[in-house]
C-alpha positions as CSV (number, residue, x, y, z in Angstrom):
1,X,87.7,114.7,41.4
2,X,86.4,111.2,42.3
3,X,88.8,110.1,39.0
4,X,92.1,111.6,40.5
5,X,91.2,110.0,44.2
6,X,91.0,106.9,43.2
7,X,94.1,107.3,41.2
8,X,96.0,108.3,44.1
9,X,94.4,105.4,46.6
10,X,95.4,103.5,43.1
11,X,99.2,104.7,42.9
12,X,99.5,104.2,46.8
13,X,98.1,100.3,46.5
14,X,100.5,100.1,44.0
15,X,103.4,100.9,46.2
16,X,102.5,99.1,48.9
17,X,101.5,95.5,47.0
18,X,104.9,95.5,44.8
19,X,106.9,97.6,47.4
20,X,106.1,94.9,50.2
21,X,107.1,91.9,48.1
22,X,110.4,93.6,46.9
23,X,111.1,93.3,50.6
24,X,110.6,89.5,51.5
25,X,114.0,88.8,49.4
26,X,115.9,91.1,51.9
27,X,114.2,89.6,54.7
28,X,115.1,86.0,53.6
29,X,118.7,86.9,53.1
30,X,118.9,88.6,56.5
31,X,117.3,86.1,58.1
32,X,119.7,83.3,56.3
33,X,122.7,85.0,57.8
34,X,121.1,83.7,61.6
35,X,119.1,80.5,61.2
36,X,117.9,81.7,64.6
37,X,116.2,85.1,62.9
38,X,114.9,82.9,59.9
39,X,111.7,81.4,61.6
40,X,111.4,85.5,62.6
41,X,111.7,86.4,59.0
42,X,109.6,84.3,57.6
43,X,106.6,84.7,60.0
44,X,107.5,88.5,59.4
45,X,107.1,87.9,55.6
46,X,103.8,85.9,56.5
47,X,102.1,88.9,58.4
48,X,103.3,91.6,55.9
49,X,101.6,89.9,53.3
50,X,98.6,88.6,54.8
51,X,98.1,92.2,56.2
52,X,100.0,95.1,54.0
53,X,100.4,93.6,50.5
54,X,97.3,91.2,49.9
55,X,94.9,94.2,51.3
56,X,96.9,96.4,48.7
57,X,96.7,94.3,45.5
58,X,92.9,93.5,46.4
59,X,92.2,97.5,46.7
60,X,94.6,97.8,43.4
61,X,91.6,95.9,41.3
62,X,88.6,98.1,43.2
63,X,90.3,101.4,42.3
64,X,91.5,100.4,39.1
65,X,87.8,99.1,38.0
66,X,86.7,102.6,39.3
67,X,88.8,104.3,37.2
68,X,87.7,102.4,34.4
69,X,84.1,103.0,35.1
70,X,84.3,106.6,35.4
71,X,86.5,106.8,32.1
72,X,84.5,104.9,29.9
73,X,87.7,102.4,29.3
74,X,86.5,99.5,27.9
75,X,87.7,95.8,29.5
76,X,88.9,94.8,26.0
77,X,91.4,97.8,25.8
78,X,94.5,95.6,25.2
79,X,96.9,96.5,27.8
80,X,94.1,96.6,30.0
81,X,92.9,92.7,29.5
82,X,96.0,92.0,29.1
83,X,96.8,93.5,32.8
84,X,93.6,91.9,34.4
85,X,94.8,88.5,32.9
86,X,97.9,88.8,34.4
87,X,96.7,90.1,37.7
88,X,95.0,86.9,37.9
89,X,97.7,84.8,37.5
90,X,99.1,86.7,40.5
91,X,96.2,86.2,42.6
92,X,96.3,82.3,41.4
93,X,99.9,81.8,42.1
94,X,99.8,83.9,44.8
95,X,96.7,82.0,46.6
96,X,97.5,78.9,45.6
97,X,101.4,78.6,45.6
98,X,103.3,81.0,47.3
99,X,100.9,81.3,50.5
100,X,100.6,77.7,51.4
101,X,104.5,77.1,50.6
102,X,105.4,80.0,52.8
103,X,102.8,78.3,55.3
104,X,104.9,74.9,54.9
105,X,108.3,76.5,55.0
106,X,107.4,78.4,58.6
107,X,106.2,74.7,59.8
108,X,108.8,73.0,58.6
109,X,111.9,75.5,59.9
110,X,109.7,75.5,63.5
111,X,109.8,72.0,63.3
112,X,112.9,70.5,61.5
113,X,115.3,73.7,61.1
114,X,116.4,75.7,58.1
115,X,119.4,72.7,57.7
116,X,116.3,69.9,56.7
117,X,116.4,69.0,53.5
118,X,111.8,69.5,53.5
119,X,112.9,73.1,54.2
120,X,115.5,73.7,52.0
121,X,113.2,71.9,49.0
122,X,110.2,74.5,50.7
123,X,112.7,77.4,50.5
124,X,113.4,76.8,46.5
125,X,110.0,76.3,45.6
126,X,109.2,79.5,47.6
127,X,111.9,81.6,45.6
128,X,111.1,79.9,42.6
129,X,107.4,81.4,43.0
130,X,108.2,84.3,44.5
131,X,110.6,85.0,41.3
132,X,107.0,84.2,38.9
133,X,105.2,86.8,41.3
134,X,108.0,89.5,40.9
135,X,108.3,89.0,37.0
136,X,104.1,89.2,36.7
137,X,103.6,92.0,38.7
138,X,106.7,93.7,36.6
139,X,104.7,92.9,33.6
140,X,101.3,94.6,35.5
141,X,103.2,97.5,36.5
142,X,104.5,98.0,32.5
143,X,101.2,97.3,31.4
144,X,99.6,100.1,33.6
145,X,101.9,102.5,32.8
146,X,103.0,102.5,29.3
147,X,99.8,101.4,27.8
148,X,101.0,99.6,24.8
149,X,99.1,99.2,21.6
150,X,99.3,94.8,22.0
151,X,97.2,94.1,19.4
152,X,94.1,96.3,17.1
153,X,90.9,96.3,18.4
154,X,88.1,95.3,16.1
């Protein structure tokens, strides 16, 4: 019973976390068509992750370690190191890349407008890390769900 809650809290963090971030590349290109609705966007992006999709991924690790406990899986099952390595790299890329440049780009458009040249160089770093983010928590997501055999355990 407590196995199959979790899972479900699980499934639902999972949605939330990847579902929210699929979202900030519509809200960027909406928000490009008006540069008046991009400082809007990007605060938008800015609260949605600080308050829907950071809370998610953080209770994706609590659930998923409960599910491990209670099914005996040991940390060196491959896809599952393998998962938690790369669920780091989110957290690291996510903490100390994508957060402060989102920071930077909704100080800089506030200040200097989405024309500047310090924006536009904010908004490609921004994609460029947001892009890494997508592609790692793709990788998760596989991970999680198909379970490959990556390598023999000894």
């Amino acid at each position: 019973m407590w196995y199959l809650l979790l899972k479900l809290l699980h499934v639902v963090a999972a949605i939330t976390a990847v579902g929210a971030n699929i979202t900030y590349a519509v809200w960027i290109a909406m928000g490009s068509r008006d540069p008046k609705a991009l400082p809007f966007a990007l605060r938008g992006i800015k609260r949605i992750d600080d308050r829907l999709a950071n809370p998610a991924y953080g209770l994706l690790l609590v659930t998923g370690v409960g599910m491990m406990l209670i099914n005996g899986i040991p940390i060196t099952t491959p896809w599952l190191a393998s998962g938690l390595v790369l669920y780091v790299a989110i957290v690291l890329v996510g903490v100390l890349g994508y957060t402060p440049t989102l920071k930077e780009q909704i100080r800089l458009i506030e200040k200097d407008g989405a024309g500047s040249q310090a924006y536009e160089a904010a908004a490609r770093k921004g994609t460029r890390q947001g892009v890494v983010l997508g592609v790692l928590a793709l990788l998760v997501l596989f991970l999680m769900v198909v379970k490959p055999a990556l390598w023999m355990r000894g």
